[in-house]
C-alpha positions in Angstrom: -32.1 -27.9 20.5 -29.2 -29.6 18.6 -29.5 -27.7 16.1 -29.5 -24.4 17.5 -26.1 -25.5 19.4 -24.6 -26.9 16.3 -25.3 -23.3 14.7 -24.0 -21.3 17.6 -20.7 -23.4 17.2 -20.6 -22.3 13.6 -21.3 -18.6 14.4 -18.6 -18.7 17.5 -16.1 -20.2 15.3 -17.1 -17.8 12.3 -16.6 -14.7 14.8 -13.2 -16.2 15.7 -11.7 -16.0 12.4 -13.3 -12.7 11.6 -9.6 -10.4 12.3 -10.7 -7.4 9.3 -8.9 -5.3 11.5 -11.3 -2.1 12.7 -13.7 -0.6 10.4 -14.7 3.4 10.7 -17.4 5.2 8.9 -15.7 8.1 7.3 -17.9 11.1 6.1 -15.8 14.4 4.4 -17.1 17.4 2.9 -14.9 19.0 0.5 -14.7 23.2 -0.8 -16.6 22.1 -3.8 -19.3 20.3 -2.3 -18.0 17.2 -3.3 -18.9 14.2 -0.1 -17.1 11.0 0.6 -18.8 8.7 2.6 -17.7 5.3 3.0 -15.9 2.7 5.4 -12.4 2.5 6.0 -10.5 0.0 7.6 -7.8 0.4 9.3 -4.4 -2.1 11.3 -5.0 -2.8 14.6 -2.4 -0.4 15.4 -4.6 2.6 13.0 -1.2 3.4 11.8 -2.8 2.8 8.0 -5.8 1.7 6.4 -6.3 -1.5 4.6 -9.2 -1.2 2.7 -12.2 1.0 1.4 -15.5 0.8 0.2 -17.4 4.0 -0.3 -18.5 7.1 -2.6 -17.0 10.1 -3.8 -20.5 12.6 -4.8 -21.2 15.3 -5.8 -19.0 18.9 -6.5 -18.5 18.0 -10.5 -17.0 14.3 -9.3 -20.4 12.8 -10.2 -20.8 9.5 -8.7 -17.7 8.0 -8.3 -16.6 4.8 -6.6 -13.7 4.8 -4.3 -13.0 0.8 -3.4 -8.9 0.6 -3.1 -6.0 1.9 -1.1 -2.7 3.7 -3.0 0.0 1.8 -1.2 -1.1 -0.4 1.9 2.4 -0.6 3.2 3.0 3.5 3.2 2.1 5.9 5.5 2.4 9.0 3.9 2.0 11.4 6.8 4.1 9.6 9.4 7.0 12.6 8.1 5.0 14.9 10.3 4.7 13.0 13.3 4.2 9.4 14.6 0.7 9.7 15.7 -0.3 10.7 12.1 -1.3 8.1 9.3 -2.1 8.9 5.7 -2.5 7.2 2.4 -4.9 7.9 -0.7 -8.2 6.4 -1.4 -8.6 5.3 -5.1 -11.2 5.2 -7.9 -10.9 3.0 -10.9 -8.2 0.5 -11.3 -4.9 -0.5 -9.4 -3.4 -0.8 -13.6 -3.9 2.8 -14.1 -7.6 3.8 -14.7 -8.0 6.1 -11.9 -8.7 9.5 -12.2 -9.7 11.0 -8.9 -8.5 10.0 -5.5 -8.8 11.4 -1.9 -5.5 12.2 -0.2 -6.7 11.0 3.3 -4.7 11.9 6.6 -5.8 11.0 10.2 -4.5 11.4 13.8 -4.7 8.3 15.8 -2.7 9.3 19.0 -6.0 8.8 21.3 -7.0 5.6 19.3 -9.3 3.9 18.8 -10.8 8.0 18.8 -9.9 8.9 15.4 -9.9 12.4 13.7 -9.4 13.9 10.7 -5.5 15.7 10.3 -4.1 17.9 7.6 -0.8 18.3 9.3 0.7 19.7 5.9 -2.2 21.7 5.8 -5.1 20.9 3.8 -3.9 21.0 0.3 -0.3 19.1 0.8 -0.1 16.2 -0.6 0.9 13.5 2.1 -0.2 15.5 5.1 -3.5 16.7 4.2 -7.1 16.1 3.3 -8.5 16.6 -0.2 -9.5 15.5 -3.5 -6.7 15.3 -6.4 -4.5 18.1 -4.3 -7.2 20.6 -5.4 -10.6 20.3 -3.7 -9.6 20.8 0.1 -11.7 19.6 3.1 -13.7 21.8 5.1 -15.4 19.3 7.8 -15.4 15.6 8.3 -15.7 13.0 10.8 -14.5 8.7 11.5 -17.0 7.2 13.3 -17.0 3.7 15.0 -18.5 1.2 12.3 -19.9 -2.4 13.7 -17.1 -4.7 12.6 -17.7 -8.0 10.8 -17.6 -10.0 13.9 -20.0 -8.3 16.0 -22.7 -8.1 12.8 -22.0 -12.2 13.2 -23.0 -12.0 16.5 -26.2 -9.9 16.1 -27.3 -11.9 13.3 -26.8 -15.4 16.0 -28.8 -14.2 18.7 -31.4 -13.2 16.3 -31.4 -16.6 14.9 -31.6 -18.3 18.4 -34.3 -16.0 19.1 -36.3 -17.2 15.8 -35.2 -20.2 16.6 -36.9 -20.7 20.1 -40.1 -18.7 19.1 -40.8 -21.1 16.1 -40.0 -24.0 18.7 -42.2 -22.7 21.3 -45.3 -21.6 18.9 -45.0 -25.2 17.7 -45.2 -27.3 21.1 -48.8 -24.6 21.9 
């Protein structure tokens, strides 16, 4: 019993310090057939994005990684409205060894329900939605992602459950 207290102190604690902000699952579709899917996270506020991690396929892009944000500190889009929020989602390297990116604009006025914006119009290049300024979007979607801190949480109640069924089969 001890030690299933001692290691939902551990996971509590853990879930405390967890602040990632909010993570989405992002899915786009672009005129070439090129997909990103991936998760982005963005501020508490959803005013930017912090981070990515997904994968730019398909339409002549190959397989391409997207794992890092342009300019963390810069919303791009916020020139056509508050409620907007844009930056670019990067391949390659922060020194210079990227070559494609996704210009990536959202509208967060009913936060946290996100959607896809091209307030500049698809193709613009701080209020839209493409790939390199060329390869427009033609559907996409954010989607709530389980965030860090409730993953801990799943993975500690399915340990206490493990937990008392190994103690129980043991005292039959």
């Amino acid at each position: 019993m001890k030690t299933i207290v001692a290691v939902g102190v551990l996971l509590l604690l853990s879930v405390l310090s967890c602040t990632a902000g909010v993570m989405t699952s992002v899915n786009e579709t672009f005129a070439s057939g090129a997909v990103f899917n991936g998760t982005v996270t963005f501020l508490d506020d959803y005013s930017n994005v912090s981070a990515v991690d997904g994968w730019l396929t398909g339409g002549g892009y190959g397989n391409d990684y997207i794992d890092w944000i342009w300019e963390p500190t810069s919303n791009y889009a916020s020139s056509f409205g508050s409620q907007y929020g844009g930056n670019f989602l990067m391949d390659g390297s922060q020194s210079g060894g990227y070559q494609y990116w996704v210009t990536f604009t959202w509208d967060f006025s009913n936060a946290p329900n996100l959607v896809l914006a091209s307030p500049g119009g698809v193709l613009a290049t701080d209020g839209g939605n493409n790939i390199n300024y060329t390869d427009p979007l033609v559907s996409g979607s954010i989607s709530s992602a389980p965030e860090p801190a409730t993953s801990a949480l799943i993975a500690g109640g399915l340990l206490a459950v493990a937990a008392f069924l190994r103690r129980r089969q043991k005292q039959r």
